[in-house]
N, C-alpha and C positions, 0 to 999 in steps of 0.2 A: 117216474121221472128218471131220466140218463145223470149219468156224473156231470156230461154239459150243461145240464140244463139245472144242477144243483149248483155249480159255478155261476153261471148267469144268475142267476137268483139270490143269490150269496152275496156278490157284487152289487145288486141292485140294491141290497140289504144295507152294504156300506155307504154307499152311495148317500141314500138315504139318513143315515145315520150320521155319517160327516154333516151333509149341508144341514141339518138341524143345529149340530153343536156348533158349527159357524155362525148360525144366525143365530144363537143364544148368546156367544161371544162378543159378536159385533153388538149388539144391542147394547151388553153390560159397557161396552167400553164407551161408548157415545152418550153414557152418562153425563150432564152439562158439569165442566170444571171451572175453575175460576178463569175472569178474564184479565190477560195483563196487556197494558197500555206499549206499545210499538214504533219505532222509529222505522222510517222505508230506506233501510240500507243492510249490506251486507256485509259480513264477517270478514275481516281483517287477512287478507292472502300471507301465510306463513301458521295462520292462528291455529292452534290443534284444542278440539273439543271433546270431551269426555263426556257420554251418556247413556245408560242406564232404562233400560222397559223389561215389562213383563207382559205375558199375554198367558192366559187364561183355557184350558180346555183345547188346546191344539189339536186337531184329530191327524194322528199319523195310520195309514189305510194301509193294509198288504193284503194281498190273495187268498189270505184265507181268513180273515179278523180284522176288527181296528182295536185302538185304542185311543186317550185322551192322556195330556202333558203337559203340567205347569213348568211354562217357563222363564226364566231367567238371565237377561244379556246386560253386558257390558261392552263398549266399545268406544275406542277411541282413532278420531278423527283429526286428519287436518287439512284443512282450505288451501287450495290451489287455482290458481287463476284458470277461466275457462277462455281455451281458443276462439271458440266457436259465438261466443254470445260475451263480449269482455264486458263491463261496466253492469250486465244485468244479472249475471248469475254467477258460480261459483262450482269448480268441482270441490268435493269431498272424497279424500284420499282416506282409506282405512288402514290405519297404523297394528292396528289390536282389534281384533272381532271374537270374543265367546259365549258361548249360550250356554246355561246348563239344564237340565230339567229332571223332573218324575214322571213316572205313568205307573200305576197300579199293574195295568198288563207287560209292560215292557221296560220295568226299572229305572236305573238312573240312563238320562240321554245325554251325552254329550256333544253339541255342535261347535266348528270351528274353522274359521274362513282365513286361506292364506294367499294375501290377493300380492301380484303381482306389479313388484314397485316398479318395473321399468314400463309400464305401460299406461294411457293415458286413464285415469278413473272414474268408470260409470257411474258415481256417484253424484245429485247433482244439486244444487238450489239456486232456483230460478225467483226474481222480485219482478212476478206477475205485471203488480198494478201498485205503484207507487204512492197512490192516493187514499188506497183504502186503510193501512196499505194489503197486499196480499201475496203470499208466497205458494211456492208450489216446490216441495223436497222430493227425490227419489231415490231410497236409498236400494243399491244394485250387488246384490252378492252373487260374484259370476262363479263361484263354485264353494261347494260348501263339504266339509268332513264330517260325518254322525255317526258315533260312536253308541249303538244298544246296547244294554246292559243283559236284557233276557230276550231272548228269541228261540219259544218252542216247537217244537218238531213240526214239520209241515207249514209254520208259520208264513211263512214267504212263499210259501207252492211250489218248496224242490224239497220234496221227498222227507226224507230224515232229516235236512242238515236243519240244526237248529239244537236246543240244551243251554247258549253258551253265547257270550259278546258277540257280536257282529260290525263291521265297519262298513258302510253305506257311502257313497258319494252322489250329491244331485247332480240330475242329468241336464238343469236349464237353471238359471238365475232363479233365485227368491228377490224380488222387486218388493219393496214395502215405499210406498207414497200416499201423501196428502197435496192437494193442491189448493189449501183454501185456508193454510196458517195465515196468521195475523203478524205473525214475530218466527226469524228464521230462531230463537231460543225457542226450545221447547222446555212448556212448562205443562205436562201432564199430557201432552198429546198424542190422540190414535192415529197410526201407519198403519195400513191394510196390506195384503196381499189380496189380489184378485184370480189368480190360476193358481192350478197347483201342480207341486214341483216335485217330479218322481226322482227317486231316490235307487241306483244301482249298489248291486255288490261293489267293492272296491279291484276285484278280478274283471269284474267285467262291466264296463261302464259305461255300456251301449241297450244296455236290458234293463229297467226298470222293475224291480218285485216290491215295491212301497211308494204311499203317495203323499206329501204333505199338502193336508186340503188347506184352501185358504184360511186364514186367520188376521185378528188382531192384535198391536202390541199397542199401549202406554207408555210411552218415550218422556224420558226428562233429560236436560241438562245439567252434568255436575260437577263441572269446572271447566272453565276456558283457561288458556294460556298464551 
């Protein structure tokens, strides 16, 4: 077997081994949680909401390995009236976005989103079906900083560089949505991702050497204002 064809195979390796710990995740998180009783209306334009998830076994994929990531966010929101759909849905503006995390193979992870307040926020909640009632949330980080703690040699598939921190930025939005809440509050609720979102050196942010495969978070609210 060539060194291509140990690349190929290596990758099909990860491949594999991401969408298993995906589907072990989504599962734990789809665990039934309590249900709370709902009114079909939406958050107060000016309101700013504070809330908090975790998500479980993240697989972060590079060119030569993966690993897994508990992690850890906070963030805080606030509601802005949407142009496009007024009376049925809501943007959500991100004031504060952090994420923290571990991996056994690649240390502490730091994530962090610095979204751009002059522009309109892809963030969004939409009050589906008023009767049931039912919402549909999508929360949209259009650019994200990842700060790795350990990244060894070869790890990324360029050569040597590696020993030591690394600073990462993704190459396409992290999208996490539901569209089948009951109450725009979240009390315990799973967001998904459904692609996944490659991660460039911070030199060059047209090359992707890392993948974060889709995942699960558990979202709560915890405190409005």
């Amino acid at each position: 077997m060539n060194s291509a064809d140990h690349v190929t195979a290596d990758r099909r390796g990860f491949l594999t081994a991401a969408g298993a710990a995906a589907l072990v995740a989504g599962a734990w998180w789809a665990a039934p949680s309590k249900t709370y009783a709902a009114d079909a209306s939406l958050p107060r334009t000016g309101q700013e909401i504070r809330c908090s998830s975790t998500a479980r076994g993240v697989v972060l994929r590079t060119l030569a390995g993966s690993g897994t990531a508990d992690i850890d966010c906070t963030m805080r929101l606030r509601v802005e009236a949407d142009p496009a759909d007024s009376g049925r849905s809501c943007r959500l503006r991100v004031l504060e976005h952090r994420m923290q995390g571990e991996s056994a193979r690649f240390g502490r992870i730091t994530i962090t989103e610095e979204a751009d307040p002059r522009s309109l926020p892809a963030s969004t909640l939409r009050l589906a079906d008023t009767k049931a009632p039912r919402y549909e949330l999508r929360l949209v980080c259009p650019r994200l900083t990842v700060e790795v703690e350990h990244v060894l040699p070869g790890l990324l598939g360029l050569g040597a560089l590696g020993g030591g921190p690394v600073t990462l930025t993704t190459t396409e939005p992290l999208v996490l949505e539901n569209d089948r809440l009951t109450s725009w509050e979240l009390h315990r609720q799973a967001l998904a991702s459904k692609n996944p979102v490659g991660l460039a050196l911070a030199g060059l942010p047209r090359t992707a050497v890392a993948t974060i495969e889709p995942f699960t978070v558990l979202a709560e609210h915890t405190e409005h204002s």
